[in-house]
C-alpha positions in Angstrom: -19.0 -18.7 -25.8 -17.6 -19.2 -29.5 -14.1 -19.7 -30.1 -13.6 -16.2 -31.5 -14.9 -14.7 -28.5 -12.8 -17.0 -26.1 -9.4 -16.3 -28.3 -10.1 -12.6 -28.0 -10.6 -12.8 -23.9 -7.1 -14.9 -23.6 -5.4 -12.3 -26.1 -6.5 -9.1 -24.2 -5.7 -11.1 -20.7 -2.2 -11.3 -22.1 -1.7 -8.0 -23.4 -3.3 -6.2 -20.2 -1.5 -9.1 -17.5 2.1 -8.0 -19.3 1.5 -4.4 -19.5 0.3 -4.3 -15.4 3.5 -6.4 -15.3 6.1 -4.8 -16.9 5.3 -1.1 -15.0 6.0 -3.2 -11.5 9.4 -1.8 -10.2 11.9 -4.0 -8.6 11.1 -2.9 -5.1 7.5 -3.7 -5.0 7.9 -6.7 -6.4 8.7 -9.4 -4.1 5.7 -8.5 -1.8 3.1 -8.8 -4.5 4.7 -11.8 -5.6 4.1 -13.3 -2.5 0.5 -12.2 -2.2 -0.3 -13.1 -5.9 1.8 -16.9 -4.2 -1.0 -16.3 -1.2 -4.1 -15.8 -3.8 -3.0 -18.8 -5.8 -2.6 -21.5 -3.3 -6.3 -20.7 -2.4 -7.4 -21.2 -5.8 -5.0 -24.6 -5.8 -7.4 -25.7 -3.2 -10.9 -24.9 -5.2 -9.5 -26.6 -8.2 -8.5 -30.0 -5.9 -12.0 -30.0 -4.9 -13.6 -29.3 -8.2 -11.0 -32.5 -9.8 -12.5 -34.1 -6.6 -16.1 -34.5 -8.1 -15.1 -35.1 -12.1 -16.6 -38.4 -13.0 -15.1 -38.1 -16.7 -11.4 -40.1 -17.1 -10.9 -37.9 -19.6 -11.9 -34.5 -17.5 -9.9 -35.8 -14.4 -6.9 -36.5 -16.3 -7.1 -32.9 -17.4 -7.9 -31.3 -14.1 -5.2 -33.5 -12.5 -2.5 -32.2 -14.9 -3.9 -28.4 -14.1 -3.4 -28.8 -10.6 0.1 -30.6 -11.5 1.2 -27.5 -13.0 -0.3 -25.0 -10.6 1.5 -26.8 -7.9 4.7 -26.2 -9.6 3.8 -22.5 -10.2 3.2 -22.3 -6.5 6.2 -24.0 -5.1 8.4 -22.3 -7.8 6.6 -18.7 -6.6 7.9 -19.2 -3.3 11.2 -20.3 -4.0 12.2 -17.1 -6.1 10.5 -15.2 -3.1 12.7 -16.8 -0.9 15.6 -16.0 -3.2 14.4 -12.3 -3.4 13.9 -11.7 0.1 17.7 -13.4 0.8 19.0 -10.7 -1.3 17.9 -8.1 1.0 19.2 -9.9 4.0 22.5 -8.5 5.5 25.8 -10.1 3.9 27.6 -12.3 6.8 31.2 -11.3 8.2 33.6 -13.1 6.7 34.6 -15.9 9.3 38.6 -14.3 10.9 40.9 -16.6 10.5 42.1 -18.6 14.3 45.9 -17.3 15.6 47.1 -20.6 16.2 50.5 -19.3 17.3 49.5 -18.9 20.7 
């Protein structure tokens, strides 16, 4: 494909990936965080393999870096998951203070 055409593809990915965004309430996201967390560690593992089987140092270096970065995605998914999903959890008691005048 020709540059043009590429630069158009990423600019409509953009607009359409913010507006399906954006209209996500609060409630409902969490869960597809997680499965969108889910969906990407699978494609983490096709993009290993593929980096795998470069023979170009320049090519590696570059699918290396990709998977660098998708690994931090990943991990950093979860973690705000985790975060989220603590939120919902039940505050505990404050610990009552021992009567040592017994």
């Amino acid at each position: 494909m020709d540059p043009i055409t590429l630069l158009t593809v990423i600019v409509l990915t953009v607009f359409v990936g913010f507006e399906v965004v954006s209209k996500v309430s609060s409630t409902l996201h969490t869960p597809l965080m997680s499965g969108a967390n889910a969906i990407h560690g699978i494609i983490l593992i096709g993009a290993i393999i593929v980096a795998g089987q470069l023979d170009d140092p320049w090519l590696i270096f570059v699918a290396l870096l990709a998977v660098a970065l998708a690994t931090a995605n990943l991990v950093g998914g979860f973690v705000v998951t985790d975060r989220m999903l603590g939120m919902f959890r039940g505050r505990k008691p404050a610990a009552t203070p021992k009567d040592t005048t017994k």
